[in-house]
C-alpha positions as CSV (number, residue, x, y, z in Angstrom):
1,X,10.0,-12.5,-5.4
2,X,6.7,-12.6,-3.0
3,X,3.6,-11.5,-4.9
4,X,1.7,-8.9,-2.5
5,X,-2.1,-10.3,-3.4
6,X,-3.8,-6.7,-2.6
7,X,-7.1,-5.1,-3.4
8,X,-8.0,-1.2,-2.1
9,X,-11.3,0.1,-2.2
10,X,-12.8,3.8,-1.3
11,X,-14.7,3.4,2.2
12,X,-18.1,5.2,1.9
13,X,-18.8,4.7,5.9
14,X,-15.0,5.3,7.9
15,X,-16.3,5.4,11.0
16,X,-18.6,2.3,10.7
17,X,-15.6,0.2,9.1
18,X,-13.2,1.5,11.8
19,X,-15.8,0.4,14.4
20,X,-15.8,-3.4,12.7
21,X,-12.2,-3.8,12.3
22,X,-11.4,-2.8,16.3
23,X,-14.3,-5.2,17.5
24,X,-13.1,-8.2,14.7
25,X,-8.9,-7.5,14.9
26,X,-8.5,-5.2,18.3
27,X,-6.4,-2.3,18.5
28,X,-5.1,-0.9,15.5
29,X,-1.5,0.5,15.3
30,X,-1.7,4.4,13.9
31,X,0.5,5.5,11.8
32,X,2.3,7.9,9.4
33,X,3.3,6.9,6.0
34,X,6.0,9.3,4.0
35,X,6.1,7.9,1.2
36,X,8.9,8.9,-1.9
37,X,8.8,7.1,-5.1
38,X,11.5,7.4,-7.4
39,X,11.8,6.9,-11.0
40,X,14.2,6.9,-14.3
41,X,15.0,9.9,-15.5
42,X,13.2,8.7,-18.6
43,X,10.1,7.7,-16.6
44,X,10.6,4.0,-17.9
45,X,10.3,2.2,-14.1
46,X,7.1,3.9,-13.7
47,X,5.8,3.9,-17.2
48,X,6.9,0.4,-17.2
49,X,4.4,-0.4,-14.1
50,X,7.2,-0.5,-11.7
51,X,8.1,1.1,-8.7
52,X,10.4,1.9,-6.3
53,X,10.1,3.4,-3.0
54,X,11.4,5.0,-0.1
55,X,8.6,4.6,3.3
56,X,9.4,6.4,6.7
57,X,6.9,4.9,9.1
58,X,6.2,7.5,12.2
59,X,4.4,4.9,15.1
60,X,3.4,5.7,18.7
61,X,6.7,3.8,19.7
62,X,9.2,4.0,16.6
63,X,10.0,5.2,13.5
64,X,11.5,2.5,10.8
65,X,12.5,3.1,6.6
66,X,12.1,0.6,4.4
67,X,12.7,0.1,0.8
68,X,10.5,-1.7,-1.6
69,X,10.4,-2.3,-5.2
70,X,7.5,-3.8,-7.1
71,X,7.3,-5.0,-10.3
72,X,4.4,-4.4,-12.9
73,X,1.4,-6.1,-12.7
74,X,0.8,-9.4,-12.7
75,X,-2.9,-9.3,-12.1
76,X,-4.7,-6.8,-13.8
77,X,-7.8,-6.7,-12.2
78,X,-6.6,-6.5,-8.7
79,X,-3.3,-4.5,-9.3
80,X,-1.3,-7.0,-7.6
81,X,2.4,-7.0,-7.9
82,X,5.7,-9.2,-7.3
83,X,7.3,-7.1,-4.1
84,X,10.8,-7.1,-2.7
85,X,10.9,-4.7,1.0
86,X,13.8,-4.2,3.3
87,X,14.2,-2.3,6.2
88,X,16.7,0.2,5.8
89,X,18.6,1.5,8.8
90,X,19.5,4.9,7.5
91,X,16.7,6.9,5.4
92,X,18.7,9.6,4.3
93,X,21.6,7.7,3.1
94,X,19.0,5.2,1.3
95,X,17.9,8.3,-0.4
96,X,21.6,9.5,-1.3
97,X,21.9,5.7,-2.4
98,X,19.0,6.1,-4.6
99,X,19.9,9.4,-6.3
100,X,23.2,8.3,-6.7
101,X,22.3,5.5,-8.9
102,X,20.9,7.6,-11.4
103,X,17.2,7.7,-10.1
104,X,15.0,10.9,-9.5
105,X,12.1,11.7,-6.9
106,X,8.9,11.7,-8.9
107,X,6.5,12.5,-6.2
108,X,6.3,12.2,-2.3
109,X,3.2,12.8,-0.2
110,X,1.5,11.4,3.3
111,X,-0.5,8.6,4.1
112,X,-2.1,8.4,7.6
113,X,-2.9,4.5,8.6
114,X,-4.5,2.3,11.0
115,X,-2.7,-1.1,10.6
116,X,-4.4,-4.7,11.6
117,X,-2.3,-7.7,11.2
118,X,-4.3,-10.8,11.7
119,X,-4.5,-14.4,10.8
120,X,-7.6,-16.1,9.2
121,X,-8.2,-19.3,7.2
122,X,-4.2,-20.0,7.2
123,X,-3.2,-16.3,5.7
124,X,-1.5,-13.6,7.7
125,X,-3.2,-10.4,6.5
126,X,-3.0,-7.0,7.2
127,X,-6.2,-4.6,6.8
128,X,-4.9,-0.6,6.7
129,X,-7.2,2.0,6.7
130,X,-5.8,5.0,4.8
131,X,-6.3,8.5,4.4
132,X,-4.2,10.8,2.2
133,X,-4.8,14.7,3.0
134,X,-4.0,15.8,-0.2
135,X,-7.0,14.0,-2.0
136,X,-9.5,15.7,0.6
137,X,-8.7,13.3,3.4
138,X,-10.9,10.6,1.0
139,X,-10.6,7.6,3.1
140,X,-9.4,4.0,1.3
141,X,-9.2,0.4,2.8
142,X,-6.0,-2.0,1.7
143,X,-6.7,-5.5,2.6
144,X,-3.1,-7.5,1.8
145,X,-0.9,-10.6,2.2
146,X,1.3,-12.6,0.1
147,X,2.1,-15.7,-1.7
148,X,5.0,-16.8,-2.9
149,X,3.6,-17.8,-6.9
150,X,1.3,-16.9,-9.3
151,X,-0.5,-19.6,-8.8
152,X,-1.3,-19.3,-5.8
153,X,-2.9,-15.4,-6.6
154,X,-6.1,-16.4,-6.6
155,X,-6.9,-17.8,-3.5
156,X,-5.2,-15.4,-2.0
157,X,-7.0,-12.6,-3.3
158,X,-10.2,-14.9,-2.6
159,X,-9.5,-14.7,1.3
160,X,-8.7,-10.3,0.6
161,X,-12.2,-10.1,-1.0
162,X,-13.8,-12.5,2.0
163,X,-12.2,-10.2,4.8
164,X,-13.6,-6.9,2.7
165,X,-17.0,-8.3,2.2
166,X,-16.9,-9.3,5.9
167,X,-16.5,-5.2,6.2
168,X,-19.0,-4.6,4.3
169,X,-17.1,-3.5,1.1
170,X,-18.3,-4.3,-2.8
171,X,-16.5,-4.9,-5.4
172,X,-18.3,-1.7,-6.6
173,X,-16.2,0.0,-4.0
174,X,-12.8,-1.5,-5.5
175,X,-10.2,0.7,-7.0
176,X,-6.6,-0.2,-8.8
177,X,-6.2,4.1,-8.9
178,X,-2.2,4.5,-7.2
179,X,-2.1,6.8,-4.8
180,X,0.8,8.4,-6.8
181,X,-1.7,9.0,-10.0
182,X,-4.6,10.3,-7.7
183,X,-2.4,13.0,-5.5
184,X,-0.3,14.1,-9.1
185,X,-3.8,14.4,-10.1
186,X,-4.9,16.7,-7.2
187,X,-2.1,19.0,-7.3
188,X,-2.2,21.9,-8.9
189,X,-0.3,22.4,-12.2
């Protein structure tokens, strides 16, 4: 399984990193994440760092599902985890699937995302700048790509920090907070 090398960090200045990532990558692609993760009914696949989820992708030209499970964490510091993703053709019966083997919808919200998918040093990376309404429309960057073993983590997570620092983000500005932790958080009891 492909290890998604990934580090997220809260963007102080939105409108001056959106501004650097259109002049360095273009055009981003906007989109609407809706997002369901599932779990156990015992809570054990996310208690055990794990998770599986169902993404409906609204674009300006499509709308695609995919499934993805990720396993726990293989590097603490940067949160990154071994992924598996497949596009699924039908959401709905991917969610009947789901529920059907036994697991339960733990939480589903909305992200809304500018993609850029870009090349640099030899990596194909993507750069997604995200905000989440629930958590006061606070606005996060996700700088990504993969690699296919551990031991290659490192380097790849030393290109993410050079494209981020090339955005003017710190490692001061670095979070592993989910997204699922910080809107459960936000809603009210």
């Amino acid at each position: 399984m492909a290890i998604e090398a990934e580090l997220k960090a809260v963007v102080r200045d939105p409108e001056g990193v959106l501004k650097q990532l259109e002049q360095q990558y273009g055009t981003g692609r906007a989109e609407v994440y809706r997002d369901t993760y599932y779990d156990a009914p015992d809570g054990s696949l996310l208690g055990g760092d794990r998770e599986l989820r169902i993404r409906t992708v609204h674009g300006p030209d499509d709308t695609r599902t995919v499934l993805t499970y990720k396993g726990a964490r293989v590097d603490e510091a940067s949160g990154s985890k071994p992924e598996a993703e497949t596009r699924v053709e039908d959401a709905g019966a991917m969610h009947e699937i789901v529920r059907g083997l036994g697991f339960v919808p733990r939480i589903a919200f909305e992200k809304r995302c500018r993609n850029y998918g870009f090349e640099q040093n030899g990596w194909r990376l993507l750069a997604t700048l995200v905000r989440v309404p629930e958590l006061d429309d606070a606005t996060f960057i996700e700088v990504e790509t993969s690699t296919a073993t551990e031991a290659d983590l490192a380097a790849a997570l030393g290109e993410v920090r050079l494209v981020l620092a090339e955005l003017g983000i710190g490692e001061d500005d670095l979070t592993t907070e989910l997204y699922t932790d910080a809107v459960a958080a936000a809603r009210p009891v």
